[in-house]
Wavefront OBJ file of the C-alpha trace (Angstrom):
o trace
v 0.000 0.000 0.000
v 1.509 3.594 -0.776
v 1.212 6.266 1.461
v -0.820 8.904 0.827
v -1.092 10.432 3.934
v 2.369 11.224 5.074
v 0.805 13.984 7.478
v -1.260 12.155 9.283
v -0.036 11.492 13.150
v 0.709 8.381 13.723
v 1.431 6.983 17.695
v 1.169 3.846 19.737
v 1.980 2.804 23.292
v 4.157 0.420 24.163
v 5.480 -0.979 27.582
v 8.457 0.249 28.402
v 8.872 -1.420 32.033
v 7.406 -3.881 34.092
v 8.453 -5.106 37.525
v 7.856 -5.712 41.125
v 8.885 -4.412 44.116
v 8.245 -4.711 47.653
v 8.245 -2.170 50.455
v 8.049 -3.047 54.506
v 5.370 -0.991 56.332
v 6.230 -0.704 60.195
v 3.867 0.951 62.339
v 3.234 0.980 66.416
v -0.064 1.098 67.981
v -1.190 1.667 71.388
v -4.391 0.609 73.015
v -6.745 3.693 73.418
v -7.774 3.810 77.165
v -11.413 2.771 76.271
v -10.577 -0.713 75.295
v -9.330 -3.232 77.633
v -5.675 -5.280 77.783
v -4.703 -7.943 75.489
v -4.974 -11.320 76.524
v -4.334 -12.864 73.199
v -4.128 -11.668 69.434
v -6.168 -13.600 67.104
v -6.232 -11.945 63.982
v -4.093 -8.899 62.417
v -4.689 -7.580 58.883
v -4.520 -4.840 56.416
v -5.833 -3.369 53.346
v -4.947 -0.279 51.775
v -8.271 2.214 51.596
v -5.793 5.263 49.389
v -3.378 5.204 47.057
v -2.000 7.459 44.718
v 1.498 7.339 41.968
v 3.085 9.701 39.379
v 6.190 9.335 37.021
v 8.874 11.813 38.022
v 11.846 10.821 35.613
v 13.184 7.494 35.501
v 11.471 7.330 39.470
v 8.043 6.098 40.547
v 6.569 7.904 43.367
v 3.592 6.470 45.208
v 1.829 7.119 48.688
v -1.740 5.815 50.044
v -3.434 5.229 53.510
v -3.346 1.638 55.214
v -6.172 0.579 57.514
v -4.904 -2.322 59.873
v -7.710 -4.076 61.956
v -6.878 -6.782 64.886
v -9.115 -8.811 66.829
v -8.114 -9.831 70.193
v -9.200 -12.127 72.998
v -9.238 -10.023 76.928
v -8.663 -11.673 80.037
v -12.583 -11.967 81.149
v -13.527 -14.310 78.351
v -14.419 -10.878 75.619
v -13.261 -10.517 72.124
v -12.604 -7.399 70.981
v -11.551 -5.178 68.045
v -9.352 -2.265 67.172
v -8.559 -0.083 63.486
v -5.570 2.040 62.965
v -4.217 4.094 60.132
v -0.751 4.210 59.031
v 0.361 6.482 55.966
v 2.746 4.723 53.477
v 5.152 5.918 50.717
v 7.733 4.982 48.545
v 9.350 5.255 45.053
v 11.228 2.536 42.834
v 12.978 2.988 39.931
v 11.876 2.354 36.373
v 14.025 2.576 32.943
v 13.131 3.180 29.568
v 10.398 6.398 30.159
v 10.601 9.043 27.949
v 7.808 11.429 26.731
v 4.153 10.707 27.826
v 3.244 7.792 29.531
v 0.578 5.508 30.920
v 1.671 3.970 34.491
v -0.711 0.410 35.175
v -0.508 0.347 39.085
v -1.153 -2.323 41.456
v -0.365 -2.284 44.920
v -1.438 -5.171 47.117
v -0.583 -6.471 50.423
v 1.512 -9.580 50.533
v 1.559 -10.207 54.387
v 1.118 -8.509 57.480
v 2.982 -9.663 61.120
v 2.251 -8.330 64.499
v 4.550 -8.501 67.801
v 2.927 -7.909 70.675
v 5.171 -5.295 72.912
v 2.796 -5.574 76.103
v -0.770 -5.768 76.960
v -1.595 -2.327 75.676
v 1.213 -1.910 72.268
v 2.274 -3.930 69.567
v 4.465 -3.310 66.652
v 2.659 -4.371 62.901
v 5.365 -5.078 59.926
v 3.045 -5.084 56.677
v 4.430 -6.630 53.221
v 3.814 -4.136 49.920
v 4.047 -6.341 46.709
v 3.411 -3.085 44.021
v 3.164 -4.174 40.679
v 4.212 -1.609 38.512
v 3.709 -1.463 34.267
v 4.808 2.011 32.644
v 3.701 2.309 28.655
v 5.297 5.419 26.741
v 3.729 6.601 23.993
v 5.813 6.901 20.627
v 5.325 8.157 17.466
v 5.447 5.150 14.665
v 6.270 7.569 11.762
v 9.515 7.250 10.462
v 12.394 9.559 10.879
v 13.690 11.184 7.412
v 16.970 12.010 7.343
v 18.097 14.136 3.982
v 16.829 17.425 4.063
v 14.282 17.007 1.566
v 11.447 19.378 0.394
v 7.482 19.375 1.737
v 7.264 17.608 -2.249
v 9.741 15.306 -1.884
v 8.629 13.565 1.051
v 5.068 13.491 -0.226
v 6.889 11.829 -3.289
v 8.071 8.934 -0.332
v 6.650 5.630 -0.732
v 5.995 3.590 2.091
v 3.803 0.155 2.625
v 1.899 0.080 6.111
v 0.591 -1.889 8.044
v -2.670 -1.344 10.669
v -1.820 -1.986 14.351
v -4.111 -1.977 17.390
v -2.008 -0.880 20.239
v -4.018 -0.136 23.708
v -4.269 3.494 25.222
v -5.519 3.005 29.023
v -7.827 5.795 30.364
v -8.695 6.377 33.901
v -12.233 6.718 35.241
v -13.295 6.748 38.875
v -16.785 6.842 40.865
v -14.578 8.963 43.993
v -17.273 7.668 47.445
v -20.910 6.472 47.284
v -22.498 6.555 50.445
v -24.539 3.317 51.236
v -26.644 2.858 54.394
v -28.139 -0.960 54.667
v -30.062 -3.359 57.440
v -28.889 -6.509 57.375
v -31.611 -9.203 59.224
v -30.087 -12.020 61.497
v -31.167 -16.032 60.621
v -33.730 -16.930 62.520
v -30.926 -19.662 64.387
v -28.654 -16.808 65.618
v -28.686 -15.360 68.820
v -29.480 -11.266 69.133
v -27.147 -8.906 69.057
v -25.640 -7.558 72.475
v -22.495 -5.625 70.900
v -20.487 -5.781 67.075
v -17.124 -6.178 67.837
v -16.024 -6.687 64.156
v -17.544 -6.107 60.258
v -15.305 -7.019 57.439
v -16.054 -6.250 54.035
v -14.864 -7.891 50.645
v -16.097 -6.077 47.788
v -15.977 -6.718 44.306
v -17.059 -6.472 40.967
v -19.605 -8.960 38.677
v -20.386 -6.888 35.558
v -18.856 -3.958 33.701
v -20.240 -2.711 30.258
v -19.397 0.650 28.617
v -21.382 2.710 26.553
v -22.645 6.071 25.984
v -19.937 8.120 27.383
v -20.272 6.020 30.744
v -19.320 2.692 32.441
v -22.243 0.870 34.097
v -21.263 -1.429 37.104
v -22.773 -4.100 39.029
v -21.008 -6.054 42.410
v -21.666 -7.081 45.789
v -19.720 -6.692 49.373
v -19.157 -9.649 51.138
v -19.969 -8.696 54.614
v -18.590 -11.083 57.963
v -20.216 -9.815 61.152
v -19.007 -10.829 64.334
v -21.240 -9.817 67.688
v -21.561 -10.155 71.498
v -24.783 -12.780 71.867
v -27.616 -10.952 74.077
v -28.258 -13.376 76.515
v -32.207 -14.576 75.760
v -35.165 -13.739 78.176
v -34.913 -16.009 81.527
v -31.440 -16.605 80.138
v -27.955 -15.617 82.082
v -23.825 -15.661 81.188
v -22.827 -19.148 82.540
v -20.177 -18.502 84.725
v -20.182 -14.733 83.520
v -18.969 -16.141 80.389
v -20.477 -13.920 77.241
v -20.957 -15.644 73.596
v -20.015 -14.661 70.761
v -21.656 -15.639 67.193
v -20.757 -14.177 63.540
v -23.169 -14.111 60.110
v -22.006 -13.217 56.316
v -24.081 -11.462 54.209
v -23.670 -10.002 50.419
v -24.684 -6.131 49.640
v -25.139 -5.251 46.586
v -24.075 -2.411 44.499
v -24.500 -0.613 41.331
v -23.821 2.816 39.079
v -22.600 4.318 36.537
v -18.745 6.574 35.729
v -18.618 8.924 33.349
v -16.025 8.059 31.006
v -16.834 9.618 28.031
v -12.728 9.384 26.351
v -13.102 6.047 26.132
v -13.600 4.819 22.391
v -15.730 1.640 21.377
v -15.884 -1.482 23.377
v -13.147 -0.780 25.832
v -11.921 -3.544 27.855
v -12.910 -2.604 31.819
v -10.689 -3.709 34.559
v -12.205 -2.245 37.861
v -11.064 -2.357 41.397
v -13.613 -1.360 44.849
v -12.411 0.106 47.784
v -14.263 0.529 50.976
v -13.520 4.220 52.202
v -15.539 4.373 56.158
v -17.147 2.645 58.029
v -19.930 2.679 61.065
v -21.955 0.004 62.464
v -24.197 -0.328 65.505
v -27.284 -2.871 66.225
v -30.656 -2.052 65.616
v -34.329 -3.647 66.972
v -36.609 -5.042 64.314
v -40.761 -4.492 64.498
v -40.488 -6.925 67.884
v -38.168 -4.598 69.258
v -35.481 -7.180 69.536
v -31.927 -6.469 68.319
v -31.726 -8.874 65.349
v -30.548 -6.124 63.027
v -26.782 -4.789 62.109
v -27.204 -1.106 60.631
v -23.789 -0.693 58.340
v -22.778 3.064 57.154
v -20.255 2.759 54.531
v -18.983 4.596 51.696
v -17.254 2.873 48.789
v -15.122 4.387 45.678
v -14.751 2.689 42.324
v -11.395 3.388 39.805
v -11.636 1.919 36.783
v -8.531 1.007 34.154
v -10.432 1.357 30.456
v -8.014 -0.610 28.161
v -8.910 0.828 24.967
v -7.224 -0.211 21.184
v -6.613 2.488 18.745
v -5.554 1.800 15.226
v -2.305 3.107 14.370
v 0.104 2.562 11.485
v 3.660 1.078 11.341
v 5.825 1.286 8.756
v 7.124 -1.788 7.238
v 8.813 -0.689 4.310
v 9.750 2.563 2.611
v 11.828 3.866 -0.881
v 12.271 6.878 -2.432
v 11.268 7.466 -6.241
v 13.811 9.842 -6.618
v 17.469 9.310 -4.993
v 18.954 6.263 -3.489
v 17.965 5.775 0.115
v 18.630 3.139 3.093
v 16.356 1.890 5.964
v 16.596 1.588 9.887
v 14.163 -0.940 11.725
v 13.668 -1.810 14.709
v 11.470 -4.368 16.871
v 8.411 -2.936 18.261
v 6.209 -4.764 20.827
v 2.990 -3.638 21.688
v -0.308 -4.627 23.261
v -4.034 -5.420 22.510
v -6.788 -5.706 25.066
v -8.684 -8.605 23.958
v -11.434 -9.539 26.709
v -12.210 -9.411 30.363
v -13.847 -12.699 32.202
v -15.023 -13.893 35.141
v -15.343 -17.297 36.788
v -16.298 -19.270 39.695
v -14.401 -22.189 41.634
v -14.428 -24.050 44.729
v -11.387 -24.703 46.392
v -11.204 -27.198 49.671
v -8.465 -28.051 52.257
v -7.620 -28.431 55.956
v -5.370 -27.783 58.693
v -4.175 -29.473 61.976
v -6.328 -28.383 65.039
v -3.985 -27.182 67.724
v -5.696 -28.365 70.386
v -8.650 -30.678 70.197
v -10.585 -29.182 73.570
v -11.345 -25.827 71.587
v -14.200 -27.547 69.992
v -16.225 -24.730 68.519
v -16.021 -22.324 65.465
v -16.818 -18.774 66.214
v -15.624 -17.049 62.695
v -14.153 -18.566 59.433
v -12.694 -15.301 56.835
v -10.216 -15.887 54.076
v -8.576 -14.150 51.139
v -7.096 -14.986 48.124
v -4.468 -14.042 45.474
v -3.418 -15.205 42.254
v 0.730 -15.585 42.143
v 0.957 -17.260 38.490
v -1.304 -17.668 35.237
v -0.373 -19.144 32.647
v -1.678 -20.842 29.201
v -1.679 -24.369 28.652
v -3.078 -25.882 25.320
v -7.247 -24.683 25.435
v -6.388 -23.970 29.095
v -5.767 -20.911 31.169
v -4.114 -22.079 34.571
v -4.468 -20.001 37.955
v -2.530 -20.863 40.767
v -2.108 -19.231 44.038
v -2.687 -18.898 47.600
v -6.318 -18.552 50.200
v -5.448 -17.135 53.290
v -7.677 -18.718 56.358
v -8.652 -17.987 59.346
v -10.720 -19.695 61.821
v -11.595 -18.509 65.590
v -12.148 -21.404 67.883
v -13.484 -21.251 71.386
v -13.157 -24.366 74.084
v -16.896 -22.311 75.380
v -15.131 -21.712 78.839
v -14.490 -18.226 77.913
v -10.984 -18.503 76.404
v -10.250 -17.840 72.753
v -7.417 -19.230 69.841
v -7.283 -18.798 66.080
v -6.109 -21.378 63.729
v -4.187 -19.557 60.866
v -3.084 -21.403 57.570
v -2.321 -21.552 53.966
v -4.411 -23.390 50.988
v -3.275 -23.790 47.546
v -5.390 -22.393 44.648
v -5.354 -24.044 40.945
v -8.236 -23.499 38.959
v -8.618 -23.339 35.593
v -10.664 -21.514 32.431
v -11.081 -22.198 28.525
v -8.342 -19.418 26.889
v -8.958 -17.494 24.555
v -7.848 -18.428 21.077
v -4.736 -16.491 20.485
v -1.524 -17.820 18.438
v 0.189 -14.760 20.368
v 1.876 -14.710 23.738
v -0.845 -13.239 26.229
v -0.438 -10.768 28.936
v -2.768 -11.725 31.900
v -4.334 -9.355 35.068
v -6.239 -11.459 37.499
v -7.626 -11.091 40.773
v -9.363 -13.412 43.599
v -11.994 -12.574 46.145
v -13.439 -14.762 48.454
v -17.346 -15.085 48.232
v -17.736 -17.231 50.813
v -15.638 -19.233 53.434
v -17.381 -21.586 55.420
v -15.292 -24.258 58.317
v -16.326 -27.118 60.304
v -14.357 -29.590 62.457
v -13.426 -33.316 61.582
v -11.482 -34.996 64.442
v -8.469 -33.436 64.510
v -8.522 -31.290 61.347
v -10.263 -28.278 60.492
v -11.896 -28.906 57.380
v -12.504 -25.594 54.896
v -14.079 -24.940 52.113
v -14.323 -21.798 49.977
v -15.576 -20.212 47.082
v -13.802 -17.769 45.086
v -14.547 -15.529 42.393
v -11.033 -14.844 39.866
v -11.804 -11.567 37.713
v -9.491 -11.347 34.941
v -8.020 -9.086 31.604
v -6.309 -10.824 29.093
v -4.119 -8.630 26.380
v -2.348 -9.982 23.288
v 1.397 -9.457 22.818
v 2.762 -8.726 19.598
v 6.378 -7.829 17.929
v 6.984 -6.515 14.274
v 9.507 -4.940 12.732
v 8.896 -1.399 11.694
v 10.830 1.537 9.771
v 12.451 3.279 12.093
v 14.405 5.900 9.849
v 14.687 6.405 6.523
v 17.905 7.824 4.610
v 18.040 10.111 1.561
v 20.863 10.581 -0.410
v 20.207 13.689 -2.822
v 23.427 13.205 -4.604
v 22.145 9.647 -6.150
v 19.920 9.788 -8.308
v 18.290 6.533 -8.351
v 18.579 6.215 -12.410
v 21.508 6.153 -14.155
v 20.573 8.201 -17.543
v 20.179 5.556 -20.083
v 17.098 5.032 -19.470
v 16.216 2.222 -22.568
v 12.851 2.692 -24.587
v 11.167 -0.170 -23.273
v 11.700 -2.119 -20.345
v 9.899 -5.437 -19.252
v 9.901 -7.157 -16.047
v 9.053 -11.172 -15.241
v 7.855 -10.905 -11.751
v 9.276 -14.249 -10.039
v 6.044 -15.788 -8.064
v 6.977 -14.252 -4.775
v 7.259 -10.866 -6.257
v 4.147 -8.523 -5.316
v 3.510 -5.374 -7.224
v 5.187 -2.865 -4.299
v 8.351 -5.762 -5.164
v 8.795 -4.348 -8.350
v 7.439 -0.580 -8.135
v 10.445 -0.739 -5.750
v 13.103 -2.679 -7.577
v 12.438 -0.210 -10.330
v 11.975 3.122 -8.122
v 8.692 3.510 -9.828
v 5.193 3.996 -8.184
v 2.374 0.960 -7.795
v 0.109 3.598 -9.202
v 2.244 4.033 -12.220
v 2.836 0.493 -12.698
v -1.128 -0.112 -12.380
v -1.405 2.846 -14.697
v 1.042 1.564 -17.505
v -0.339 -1.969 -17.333
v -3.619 -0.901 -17.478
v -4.370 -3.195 -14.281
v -7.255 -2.794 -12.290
v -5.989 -5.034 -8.747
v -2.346 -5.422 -7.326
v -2.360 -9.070 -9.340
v 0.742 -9.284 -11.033
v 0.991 -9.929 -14.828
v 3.546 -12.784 -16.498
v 4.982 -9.363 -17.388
v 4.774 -6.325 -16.739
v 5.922 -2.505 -18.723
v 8.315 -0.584 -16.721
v 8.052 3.566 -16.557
v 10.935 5.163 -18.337
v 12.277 5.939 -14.832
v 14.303 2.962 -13.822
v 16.860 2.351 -10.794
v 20.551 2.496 -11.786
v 20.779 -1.550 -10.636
v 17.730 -2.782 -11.873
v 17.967 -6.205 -13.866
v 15.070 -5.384 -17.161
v 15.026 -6.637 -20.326
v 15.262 -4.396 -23.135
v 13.875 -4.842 -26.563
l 1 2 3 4 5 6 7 8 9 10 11 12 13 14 15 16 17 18 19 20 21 22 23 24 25 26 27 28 29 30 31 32 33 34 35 36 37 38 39 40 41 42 43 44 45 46 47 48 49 50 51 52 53 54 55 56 57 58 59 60 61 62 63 64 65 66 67 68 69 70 71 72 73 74 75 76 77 78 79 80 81 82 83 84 85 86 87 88 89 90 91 92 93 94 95 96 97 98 99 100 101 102 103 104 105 106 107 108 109 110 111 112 113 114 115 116 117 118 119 120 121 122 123 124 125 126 127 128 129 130 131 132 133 134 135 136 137 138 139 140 141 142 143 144 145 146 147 148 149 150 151 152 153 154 155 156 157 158 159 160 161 162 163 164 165 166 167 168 169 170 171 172 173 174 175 176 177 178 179 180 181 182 183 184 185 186 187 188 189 190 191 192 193 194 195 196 197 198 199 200 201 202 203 204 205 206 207 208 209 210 211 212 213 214 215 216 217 218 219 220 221 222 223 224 225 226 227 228 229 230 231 232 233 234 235 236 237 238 239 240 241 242 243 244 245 246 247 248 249 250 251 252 253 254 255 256 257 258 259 260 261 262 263 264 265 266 267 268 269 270 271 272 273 274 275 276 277 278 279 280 281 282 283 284 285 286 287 288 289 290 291 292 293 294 295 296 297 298 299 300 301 302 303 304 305 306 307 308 309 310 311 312 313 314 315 316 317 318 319 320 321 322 323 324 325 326 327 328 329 330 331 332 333 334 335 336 337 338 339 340 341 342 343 344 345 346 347 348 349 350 351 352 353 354 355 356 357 358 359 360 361 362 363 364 365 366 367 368 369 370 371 372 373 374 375 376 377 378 379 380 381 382 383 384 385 386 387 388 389 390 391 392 393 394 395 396 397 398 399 400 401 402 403 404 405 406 407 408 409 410 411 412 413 414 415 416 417 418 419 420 421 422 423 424 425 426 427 428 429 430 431 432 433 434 435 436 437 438 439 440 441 442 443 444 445 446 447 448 449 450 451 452 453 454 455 456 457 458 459 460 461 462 463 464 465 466 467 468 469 470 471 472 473 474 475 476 477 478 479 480 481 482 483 484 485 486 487 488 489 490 491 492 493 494 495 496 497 498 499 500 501 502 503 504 505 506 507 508 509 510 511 512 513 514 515 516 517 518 519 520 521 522 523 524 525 526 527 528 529 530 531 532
């Protein structure tokens, strides 16, 4: 194909850098004086509810907000629960940025430990793993080197070839308030006092249109309360109990993103951003209902292709020229999937008298995917824990590792794919089997797939204004027997001539080459023709 549109702009990202790094949290906390000592820590965790990154030179900068919760057993038989905040920042470096980039950031946390100092302080070390992708965008024209005229580069020819190469666009839904009841099972004790709420959220459903980006999800909710003791009904021994229900929210809306092309691919990530919670009575007046305030923000990664051109060859008409190429690899967004899977395992109990389950919670990540045959592979790691009680008022959590493998139909590429997955846990239910703890969960793995590819392209092109490309004896006629490899741009360029003025001589309608075809007067000085 010539080009006749040597003005037009012509750009495409490509990723430049892609690592990850790892930065260690450490952070001090003191009891406030309205909570009581610490008999025994139970559980310790951490997500990050802010985050934020830019590109300063060859340096990326980040900073965010990390919300660490632990639940802890007191002396008198209670559990209880505390939140604190730490800030967090960092930078690592990153080669190969120039111009204006694209960063894909993912920060996550990999582990969190807890020492406990004394009954009222303990010190938290919390594992970053940031995962950190930086795409520059470059222009795909080539360079011409030779000082020529406006005219003389029009005169260029050049064969192209149409890329799709992904531009990512940012959208974000910044806090939507959401106040909701949620109803005890009829089997559950009331509610005295909630000591605990965790929420999972995530997303199910993401489609773009319009200018905006409708969502659908849910929040996995664990509740964990002081038991009222029931009419007639004391505390044995002073002894409170302690119960926990799940329940899913759901939620739904709409981002403006109105940048974001046709059929974008939608990666999308939920963060809860407060939190209150306090029991309520139902119609009977009895406390059987947890009231939850939250608010919850929405950022969304819109992975959208854009065509662009790349040059794959390129001659001058005029004067002899030479090419630079170069290797380009770049990215298309193919699809975005979700899927379902159960995963089951156990774990050792500790000791055997603790002989009831209070709470069972879990997460999950995804450490490796990878295609094999038909098959995408996931593989990773749930993260359980289950709080036992021996019902005599004292308290021990059972903390342990599962594998994850699951697997999904791939798409059907012949490229090398690029793959961004996630886990949640939907649900995470435990029971006791002699002396395991048998678990079972169910986890959802939300994924975006994008194609690799690599091509050679014309990097710069060389004109030489002191060679002409013919050599002045220029015969009458020439004729050229295209070999069957040869395509018409093969011999418009063997005989710095035009496809247009081959077509044109030749009287051919279509690029199909001729047993032989009439040359243009204008030949190049080390063409092989026949002359008659």
């Amino acid at each position: 194909m010539q080009n006749s549109e040597r003005s037009r702009s012509q750009n495409i990202l490509i990723k430049t850098f892609e690592g990850i790094s790892h930065n260690e949290i450490s952070a001090e906390y003191n009891l406030p004086d309205y909570l009581p000592d610490i008999n025994r820590l139970l559980k310790v965790s951490a997500k990050i509810c802010e985050s934020a990154h830019f590109l300063s030179g060859d340096t990326l900068e980040y900073d965010g907000k990390l919300k660490c919760s632990l639940l802890y057993a007191t002396s008198d038989g209670c559990l209880k629960s505390a939140e604190f905040e730490r800030d967090f920042s960092g930078n690592t470096g990153v080669s190969g940025t120039s111009g204006d980039c694209d960063i894909r950031f993912d920060a996550a946390i990999e582990n969190v430990s807890c020492r406990l100092q004394n009954p009222r302080k303990l010190t938290a070390k919390i594992k970053l793993a940031l995962l950190n992708a930086v795409y520059c965008n470059i222009s795909t024209s080539p360079n011409i080197v030779g000082k020529l005229t406006a005219d003389e580069e029009r005169a260029l020819q050049s064969q192209t070839h149409t890329a799709l190469g992904i531009v990512i666009r940012k959208a974000e839904e910044p806090s939507t308030p959401i106040s909701e009841d949620l109803e005890l099972d009829a089997s559950l004790p009331s509610i005295d006092e909630i000591i605990a709420v965790e929420m999972e959220p995530y997303i199910t459903e993401l489609r773009t249109s319009d200018g905006k980006t409708a969502y659908k999800g849910e929040i996995v909710t664990e509740i964990l309360y002081r038991a009222r003791p029931e009419e007639n009904e004391e505390e044995e021994n002073n002894i409170p109990r302690f119960a926990a229900f799940s329940a899913k929210i759901p939620i739904s809306g709409e981002i403006p993103c109105e940048d974001a092309g046709d059929h974008p691919i939608a990666k999308a990530s939920v963060k809860i951003t407060s939190l209150e919670y306090r029991p309520q009575q139902n119609a009977f007046g009895e406390n059987r209902t947890a009231e939850l305030d939250f608010d919850y923000s929405v950022d969304l990664d819109l992975f959208c292709n854009e065509e662009t051109e790349l040059t794959t060859d390129m001659y001058s008409t005029e004067y002899e020229s030479t090419l630079e190429e170069e290797s380009l690899s770049y990215e298309t967004a193919i699809l975005a999937k979700s899927f379902n899977f159960s995963a089951d395992g156990s774990a050792s109990r500790d000791d055997t008298d603790f002989d009831q389950i209070v709470m069972t919670t879990a997460s999950a990540s995804i450490e490796n995917t990878e295609k094999q045959g038909n098959k995408l592979l996931f593989t990773g790691t749930a993260n359980v824990s289950v709080i036992l009680t021996n019902g005599a008022g004292i308290y021990l959590s059972r903390n342990f590792q599962l594998p994850l493998r699951a697997e999904t139909d791939a798409p059907r590429s012949s490229e090398p794919l690029t793959i961004l997955p996630e886990a949640r846990v939907l649900n995470a239910v435990a029971r006791l089997d002699g002396d395991h703890i048998q678990t079972n969960l169910e986890i959802l793995v939300s994924y975006t797939v994008l194609e690799k590819h690599t091509e050679n392209r014309i990097r710069q092109i060389s004109v030489y204004k002191d060679r002409p490309a013919g050599n002045g004896r220029t015969p009458a006629l020439t004729l050229c027997y295209p070999s069957p490899n040869d395509t018409l741009w093969d011999v418009a360029k063997k005989y710095s001539t035009t496809m247009t003025e081959l077509m044109a001589v030749n009287s051919l309608a279509a690029e199909n080459l001729p047993p032989v075809l009439v040359i243009p007067r204008r030949t190049a000085a080390n063409a092989k023709h026949r002359v008659l």
